[in-house]
TORKOL-4160 file (C-alpha; in steps of 0.2 Angstrom, whole numbers, padded with zeros to 4 digits, m for minus):
287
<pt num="1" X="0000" Y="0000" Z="0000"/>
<pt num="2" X="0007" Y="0018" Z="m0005"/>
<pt num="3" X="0002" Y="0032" Z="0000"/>
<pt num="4" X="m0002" Y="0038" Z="m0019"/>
<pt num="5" X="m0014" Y="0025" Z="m0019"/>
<pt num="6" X="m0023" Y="0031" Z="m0003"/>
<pt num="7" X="m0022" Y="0049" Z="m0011"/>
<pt num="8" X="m0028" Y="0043" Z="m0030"/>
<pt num="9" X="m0042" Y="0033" Z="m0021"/>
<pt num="10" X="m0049" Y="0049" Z="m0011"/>
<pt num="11" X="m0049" Y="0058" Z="m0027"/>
<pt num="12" X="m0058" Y="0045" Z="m0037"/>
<pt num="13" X="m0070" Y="0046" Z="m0021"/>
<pt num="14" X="m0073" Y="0065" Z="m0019"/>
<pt num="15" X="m0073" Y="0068" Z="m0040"/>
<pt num="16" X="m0085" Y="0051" Z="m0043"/>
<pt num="17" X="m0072" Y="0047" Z="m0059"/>
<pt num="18" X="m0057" Y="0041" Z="m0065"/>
<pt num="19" X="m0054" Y="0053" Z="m0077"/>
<pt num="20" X="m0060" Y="0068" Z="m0067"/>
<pt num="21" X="m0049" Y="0061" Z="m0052"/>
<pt num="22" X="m0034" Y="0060" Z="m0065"/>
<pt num="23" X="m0035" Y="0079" Z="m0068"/>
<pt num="24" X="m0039" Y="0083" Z="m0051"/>
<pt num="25" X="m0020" Y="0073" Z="m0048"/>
<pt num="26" X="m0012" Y="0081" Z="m0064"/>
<pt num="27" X="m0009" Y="0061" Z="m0068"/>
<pt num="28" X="m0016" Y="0051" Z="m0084"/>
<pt num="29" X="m0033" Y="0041" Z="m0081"/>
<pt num="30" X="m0024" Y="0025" Z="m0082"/>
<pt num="31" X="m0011" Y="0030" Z="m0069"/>
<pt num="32" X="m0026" Y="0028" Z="m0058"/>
<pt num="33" X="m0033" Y="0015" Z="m0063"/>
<pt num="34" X="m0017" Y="0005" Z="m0065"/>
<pt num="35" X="m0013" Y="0011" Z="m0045"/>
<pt num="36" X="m0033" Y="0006" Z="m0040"/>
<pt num="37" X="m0032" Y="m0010" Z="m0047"/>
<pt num="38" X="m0014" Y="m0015" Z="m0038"/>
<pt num="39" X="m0023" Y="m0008" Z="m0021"/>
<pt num="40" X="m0038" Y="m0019" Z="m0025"/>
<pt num="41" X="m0025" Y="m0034" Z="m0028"/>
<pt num="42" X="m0018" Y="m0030" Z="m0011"/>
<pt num="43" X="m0033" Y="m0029" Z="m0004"/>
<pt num="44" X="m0040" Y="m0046" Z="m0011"/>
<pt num="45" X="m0056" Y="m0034" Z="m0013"/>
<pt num="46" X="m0066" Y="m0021" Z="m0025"/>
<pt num="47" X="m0066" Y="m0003" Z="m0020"/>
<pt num="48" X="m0077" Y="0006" Z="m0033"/>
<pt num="49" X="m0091" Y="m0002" Z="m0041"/>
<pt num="50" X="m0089" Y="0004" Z="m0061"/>
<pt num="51" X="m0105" Y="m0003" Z="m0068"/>
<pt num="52" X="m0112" Y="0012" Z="m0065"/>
<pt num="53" X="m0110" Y="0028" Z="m0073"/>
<pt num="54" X="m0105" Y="0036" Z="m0059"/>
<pt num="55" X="m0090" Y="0028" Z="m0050"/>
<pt num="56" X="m0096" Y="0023" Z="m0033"/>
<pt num="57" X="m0088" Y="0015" Z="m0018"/>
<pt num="58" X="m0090" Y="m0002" Z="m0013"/>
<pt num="59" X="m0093" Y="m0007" Z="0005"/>
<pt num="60" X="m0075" Y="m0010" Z="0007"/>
<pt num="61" X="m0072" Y="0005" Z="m0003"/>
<pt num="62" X="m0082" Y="0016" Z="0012"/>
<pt num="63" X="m0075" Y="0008" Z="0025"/>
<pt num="64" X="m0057" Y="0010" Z="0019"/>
<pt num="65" X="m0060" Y="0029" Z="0015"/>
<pt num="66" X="m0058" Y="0037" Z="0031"/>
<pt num="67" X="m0043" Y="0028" Z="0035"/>
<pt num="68" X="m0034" Y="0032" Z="0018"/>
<pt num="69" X="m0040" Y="0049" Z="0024"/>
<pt num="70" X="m0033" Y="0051" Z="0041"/>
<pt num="71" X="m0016" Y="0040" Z="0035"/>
<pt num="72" X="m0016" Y="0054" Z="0021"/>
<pt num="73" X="m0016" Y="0068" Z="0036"/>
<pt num="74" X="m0004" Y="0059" Z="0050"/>
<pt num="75" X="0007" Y="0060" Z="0034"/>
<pt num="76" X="0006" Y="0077" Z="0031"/>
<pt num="77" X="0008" Y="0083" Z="0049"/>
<pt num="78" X="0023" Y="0071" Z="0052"/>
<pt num="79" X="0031" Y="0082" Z="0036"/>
<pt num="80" X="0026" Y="0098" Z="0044"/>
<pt num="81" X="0033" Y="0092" Z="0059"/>
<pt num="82" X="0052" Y="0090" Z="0054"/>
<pt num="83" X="0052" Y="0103" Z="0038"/>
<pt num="84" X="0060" Y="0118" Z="0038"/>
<pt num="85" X="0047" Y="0132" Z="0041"/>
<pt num="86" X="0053" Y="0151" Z="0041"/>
<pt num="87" X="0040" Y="0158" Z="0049"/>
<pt num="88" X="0036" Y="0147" Z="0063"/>
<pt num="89" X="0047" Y="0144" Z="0079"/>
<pt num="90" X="0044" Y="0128" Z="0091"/>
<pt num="91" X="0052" Y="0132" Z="0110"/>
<pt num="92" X="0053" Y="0118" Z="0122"/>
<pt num="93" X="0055" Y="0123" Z="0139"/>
<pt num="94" X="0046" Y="0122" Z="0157"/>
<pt num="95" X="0039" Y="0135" Z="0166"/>
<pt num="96" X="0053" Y="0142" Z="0177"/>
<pt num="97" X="0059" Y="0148" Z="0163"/>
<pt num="98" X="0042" Y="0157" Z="0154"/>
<pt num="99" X="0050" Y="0175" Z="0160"/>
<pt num="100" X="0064" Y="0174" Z="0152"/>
<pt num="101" X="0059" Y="0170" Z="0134"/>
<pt num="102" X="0042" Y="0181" Z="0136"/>
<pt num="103" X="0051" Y="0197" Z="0132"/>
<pt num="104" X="0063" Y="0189" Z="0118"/>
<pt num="105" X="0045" Y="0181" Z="0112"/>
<pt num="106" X="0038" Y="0197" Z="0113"/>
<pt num="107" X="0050" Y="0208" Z="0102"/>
<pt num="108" X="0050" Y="0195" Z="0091"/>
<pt num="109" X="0031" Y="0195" Z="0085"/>
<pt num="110" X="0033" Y="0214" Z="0087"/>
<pt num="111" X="0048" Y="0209" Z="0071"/>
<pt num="112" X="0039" Y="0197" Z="0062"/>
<pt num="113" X="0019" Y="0199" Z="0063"/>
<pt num="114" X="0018" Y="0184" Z="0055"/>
<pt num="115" X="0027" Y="0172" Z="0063"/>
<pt num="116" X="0020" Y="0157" Z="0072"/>
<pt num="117" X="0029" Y="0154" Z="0090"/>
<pt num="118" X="0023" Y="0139" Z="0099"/>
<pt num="119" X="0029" Y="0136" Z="0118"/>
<pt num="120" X="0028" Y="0119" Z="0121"/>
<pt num="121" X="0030" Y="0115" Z="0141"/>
<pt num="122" X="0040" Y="0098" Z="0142"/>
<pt num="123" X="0051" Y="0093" Z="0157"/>
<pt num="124" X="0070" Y="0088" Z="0152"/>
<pt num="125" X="0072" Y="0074" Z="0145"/>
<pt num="126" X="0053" Y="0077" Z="0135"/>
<pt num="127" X="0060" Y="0094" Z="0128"/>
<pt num="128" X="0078" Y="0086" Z="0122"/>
<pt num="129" X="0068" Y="0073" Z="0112"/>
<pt num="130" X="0057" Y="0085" Z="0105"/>
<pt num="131" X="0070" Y="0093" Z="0096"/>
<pt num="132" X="0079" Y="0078" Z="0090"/>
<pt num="133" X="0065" Y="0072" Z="0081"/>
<pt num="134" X="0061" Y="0089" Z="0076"/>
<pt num="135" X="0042" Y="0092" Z="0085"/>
<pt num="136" X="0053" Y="0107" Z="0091"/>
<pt num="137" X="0064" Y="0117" Z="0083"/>
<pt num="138" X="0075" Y="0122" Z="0101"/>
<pt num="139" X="0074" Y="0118" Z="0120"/>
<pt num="140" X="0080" Y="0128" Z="0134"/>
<pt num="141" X="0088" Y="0120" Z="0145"/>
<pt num="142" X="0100" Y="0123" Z="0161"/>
<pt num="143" X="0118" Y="0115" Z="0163"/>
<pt num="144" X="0125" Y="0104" Z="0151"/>
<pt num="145" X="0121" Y="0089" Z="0139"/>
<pt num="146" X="0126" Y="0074" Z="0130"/>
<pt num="147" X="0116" Y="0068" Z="0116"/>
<pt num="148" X="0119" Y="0064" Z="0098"/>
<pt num="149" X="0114" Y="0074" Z="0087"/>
<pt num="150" X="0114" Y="0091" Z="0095"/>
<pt num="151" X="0123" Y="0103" Z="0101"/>
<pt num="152" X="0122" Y="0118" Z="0116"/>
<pt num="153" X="0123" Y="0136" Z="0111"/>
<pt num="154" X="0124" Y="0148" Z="0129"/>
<pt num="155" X="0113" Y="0161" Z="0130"/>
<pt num="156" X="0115" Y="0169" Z="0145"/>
<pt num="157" X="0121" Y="0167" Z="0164"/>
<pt num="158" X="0106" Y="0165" Z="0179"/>
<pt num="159" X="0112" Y="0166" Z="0199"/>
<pt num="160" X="0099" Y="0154" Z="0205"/>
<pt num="161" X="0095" Y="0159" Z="0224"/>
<pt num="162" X="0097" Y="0155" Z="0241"/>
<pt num="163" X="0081" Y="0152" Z="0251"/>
<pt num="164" X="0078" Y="0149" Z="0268"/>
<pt num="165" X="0063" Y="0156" Z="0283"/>
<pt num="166" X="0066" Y="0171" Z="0292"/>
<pt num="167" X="0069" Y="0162" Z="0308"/>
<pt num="168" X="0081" Y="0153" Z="0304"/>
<pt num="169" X="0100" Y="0160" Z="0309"/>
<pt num="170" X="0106" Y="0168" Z="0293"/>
<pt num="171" X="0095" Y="0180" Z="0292"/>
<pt num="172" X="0106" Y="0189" Z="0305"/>
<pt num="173" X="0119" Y="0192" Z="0293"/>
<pt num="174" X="0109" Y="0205" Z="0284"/>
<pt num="175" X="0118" Y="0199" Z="0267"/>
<pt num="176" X="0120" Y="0184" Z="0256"/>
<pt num="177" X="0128" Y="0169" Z="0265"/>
<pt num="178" X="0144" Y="0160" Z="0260"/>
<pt num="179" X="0144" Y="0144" Z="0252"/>
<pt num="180" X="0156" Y="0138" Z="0270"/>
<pt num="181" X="0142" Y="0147" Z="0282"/>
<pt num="182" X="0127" Y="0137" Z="0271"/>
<pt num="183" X="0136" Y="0121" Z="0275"/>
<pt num="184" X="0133" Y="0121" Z="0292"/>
<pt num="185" X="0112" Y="0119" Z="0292"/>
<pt num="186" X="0104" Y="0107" Z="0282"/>
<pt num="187" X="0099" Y="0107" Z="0262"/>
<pt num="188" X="0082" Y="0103" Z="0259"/>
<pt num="189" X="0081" Y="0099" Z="0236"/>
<pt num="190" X="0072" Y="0086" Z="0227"/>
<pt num="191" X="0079" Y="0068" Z="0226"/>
<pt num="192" X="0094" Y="0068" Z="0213"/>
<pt num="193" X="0085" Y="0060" Z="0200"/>
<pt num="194" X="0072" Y="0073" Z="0200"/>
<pt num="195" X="0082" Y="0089" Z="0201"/>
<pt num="196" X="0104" Y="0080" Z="0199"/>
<pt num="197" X="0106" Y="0099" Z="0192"/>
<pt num="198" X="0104" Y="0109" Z="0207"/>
<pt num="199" X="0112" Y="0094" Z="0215"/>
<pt num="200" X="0126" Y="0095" Z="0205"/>
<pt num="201" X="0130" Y="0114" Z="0206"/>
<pt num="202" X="0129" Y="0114" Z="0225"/>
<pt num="203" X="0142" Y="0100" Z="0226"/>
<pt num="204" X="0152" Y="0110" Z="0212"/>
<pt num="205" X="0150" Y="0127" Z="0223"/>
<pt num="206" X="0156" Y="0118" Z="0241"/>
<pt num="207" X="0171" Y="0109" Z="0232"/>
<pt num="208" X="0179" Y="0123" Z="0228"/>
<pt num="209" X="0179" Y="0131" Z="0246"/>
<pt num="210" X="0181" Y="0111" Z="0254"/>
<pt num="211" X="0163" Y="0109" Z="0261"/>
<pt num="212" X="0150" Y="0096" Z="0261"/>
<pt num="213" X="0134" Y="0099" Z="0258"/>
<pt num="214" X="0123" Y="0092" Z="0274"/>
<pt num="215" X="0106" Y="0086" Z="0266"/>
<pt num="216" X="0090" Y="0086" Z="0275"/>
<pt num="217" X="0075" Y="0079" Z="0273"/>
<pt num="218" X="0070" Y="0075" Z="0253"/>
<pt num="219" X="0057" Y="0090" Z="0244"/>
<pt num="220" X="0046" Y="0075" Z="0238"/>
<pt num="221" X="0035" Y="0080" Z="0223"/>
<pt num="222" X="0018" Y="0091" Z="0226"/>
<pt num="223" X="0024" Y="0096" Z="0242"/>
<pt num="224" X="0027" Y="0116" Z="0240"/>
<pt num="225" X="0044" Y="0122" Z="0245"/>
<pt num="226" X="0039" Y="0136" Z="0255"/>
<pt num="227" X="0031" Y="0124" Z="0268"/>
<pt num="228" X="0046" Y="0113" Z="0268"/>
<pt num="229" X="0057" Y="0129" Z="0275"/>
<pt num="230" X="0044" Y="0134" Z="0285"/>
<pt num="231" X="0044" Y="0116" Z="0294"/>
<pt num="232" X="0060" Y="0116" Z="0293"/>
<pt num="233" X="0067" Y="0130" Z="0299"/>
<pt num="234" X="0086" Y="0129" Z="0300"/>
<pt num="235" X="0087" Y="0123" Z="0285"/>
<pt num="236" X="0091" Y="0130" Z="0267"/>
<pt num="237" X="0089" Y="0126" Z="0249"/>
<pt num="238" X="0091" Y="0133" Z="0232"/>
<pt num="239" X="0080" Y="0140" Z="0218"/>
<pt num="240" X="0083" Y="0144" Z="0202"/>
<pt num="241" X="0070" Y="0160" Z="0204"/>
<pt num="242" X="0064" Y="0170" Z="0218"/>
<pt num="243" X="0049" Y="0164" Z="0226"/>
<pt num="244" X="0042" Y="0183" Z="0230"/>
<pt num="245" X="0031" Y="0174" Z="0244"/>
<pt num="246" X="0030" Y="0181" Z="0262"/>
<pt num="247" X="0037" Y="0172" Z="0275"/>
<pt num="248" X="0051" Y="0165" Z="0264"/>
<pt num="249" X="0070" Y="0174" Z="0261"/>
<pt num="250" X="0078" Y="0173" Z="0246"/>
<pt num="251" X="0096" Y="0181" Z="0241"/>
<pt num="252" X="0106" Y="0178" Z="0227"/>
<pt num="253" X="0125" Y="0174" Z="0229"/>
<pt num="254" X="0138" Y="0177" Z="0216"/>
<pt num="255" X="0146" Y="0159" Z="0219"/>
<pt num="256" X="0132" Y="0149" Z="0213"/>
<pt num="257" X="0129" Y="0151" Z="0193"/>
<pt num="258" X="0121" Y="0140" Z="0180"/>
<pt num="259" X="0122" Y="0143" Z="0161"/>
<pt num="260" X="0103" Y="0144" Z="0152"/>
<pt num="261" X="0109" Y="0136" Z="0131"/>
<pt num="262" X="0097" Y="0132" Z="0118"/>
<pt num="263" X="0098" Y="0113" Z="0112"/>
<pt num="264" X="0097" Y="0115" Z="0092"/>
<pt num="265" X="0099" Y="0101" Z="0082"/>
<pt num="266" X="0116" Y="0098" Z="0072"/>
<pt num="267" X="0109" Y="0095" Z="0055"/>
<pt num="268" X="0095" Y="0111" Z="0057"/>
<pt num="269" X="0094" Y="0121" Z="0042"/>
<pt num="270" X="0096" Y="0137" Z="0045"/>
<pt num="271" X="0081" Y="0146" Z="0050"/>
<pt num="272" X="0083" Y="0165" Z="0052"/>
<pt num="273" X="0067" Y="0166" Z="0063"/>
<pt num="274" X="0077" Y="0154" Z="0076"/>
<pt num="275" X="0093" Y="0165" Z="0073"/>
<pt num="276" X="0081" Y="0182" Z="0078"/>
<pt num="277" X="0076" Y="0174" Z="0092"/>
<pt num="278" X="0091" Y="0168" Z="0099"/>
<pt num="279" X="0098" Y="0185" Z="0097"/>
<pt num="280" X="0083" Y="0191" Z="0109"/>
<pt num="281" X="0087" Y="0179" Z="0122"/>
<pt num="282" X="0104" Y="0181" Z="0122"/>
<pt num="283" X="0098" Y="0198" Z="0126"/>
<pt num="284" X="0104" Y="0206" Z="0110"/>
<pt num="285" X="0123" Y="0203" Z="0113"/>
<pt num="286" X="0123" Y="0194" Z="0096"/>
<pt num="287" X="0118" Y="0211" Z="0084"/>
């Protein structure tokens, strides 16, 4: 079965002749027919009933129609899917970091009135799939990344910050704490296989000053992080935004960085709507 076939038989279908199906296809009559009869071989079954003087369909005819129909479409959004298109953009990303890429979004559409710009929310590992088999044409991602195919371009630099209750005993200090002054109370993160990043860069951001990191109780998933400090309040942990919530401190410190890149694939071809908007994230350091 090909998918010319499927298309010839909708033609013949929707025009009610051969030869009215074969100029509808910019084909010759008995191309169809020749491509009808090997489908009906195929098939072990009739499609069309040509006794009459109008082509009709046959009850396996019917029944094949709208599944030669939807095939037809799957087809043509898989194509759409992993083609080129100038004027549409496809960001992968999570919501932490919506801010960010609202502005470059923004000024773009402001640029191109035409373009197309889908924000598709997809957590990691979702987001770097997506743009190796092309659903999106970037992701934005945190840290760095090993995967075939594609390749990291930084953006910009984020300070993640330090969160912690305002009963707890930093909060004296009246500025930032040191990594070495953190390291006395507790962290309170995700599991490492939920969030190894923020993991990772504490670990990074205590080895160079010869800490270790004392972990507290686990941050388990749909429990907020500003009742976990609350609860726990001697103990700290790290965000990669301000919370703005009362009752909870946050301060940024210089020591702990983490690098925001686009995953692109390697093979892209160029796109000068992904370029714009790259520029715009970068925060226009690339003009």
């Amino acid at each position: 079965m090909e998918f010319r076939q499927l298309e010839y038989l909708t033609a013949v279908a929707e025009t009610g002749g051969f030869s009215k199906a074969a100029e509808h296809c910019f084909v010759s009559q008995s191309a169809i027919s020749h491509q009808i009869a090997a489908l009906e071989r195929e098939l072990e079954v009739a499609l069309f009933d040509r006794s009459t003087r109008r082509v009709e369909l046959t009850q396996a005819g019917e029944t094949l129609l709208p599944r030669a129909r939807e095939l037809l479409r799957l087809r043509d959004d898989a194509i759409a899917a992993v083609r080129p298109q100038p004027n549409r953009v496809r960001i992968a990303a999570n919501m932490s970091f919506a801010n960010a890429a609202l502005a470059a979004v923004s000024t773009l559409r402001d640029r191109h009135p035409d373009a197309e710009i889908d924000f598709l929310i997809k957590p990691f590992t979702q987001r770097i799939e997506a743009v190796a088999s092309g659903e999106a044409d970037l992701a934005l991602i945190r840290g760095r990344l090993e995967f075939d195919g594609l390749y990291l371009d930084p953006l910009w630099i984020e300070q993640p910050v330090v969160a912690f209750s305002p009963r707890h005993p930093l909060t004296r200090l009246g500025r930032p704490p040191k990594p070495e002054e953190l390291a006395e109370y507790p962290l309170l993160l995700p599991p490492v296989e939920k969030q190894r990043l923020l993991h990772n860069l504490v670990d990074r951001v205590f080895t160079k000053v010869g800490a270790t990191a004392i972990l507290g109780p686990e941050i388990r998933e749909g429990h907020p992080v500003s009742f976990e400090l609350i609860n726990h309040p001697d103990s700290w942990t790290i965000l990669y935004e301000d919370l703005k919530q009362p009752g909870i401190i946050c301060r940024r410190n210089p020591a702990f960085t983490l690098t925001a890149s686009a995953a692109l694939r390697v093979d892209a071809a160029p796109n000068p709507l992904v370029a714009d908007l790259l520029t715009e994230l970068s925060g226009g350091h690339r003009r």
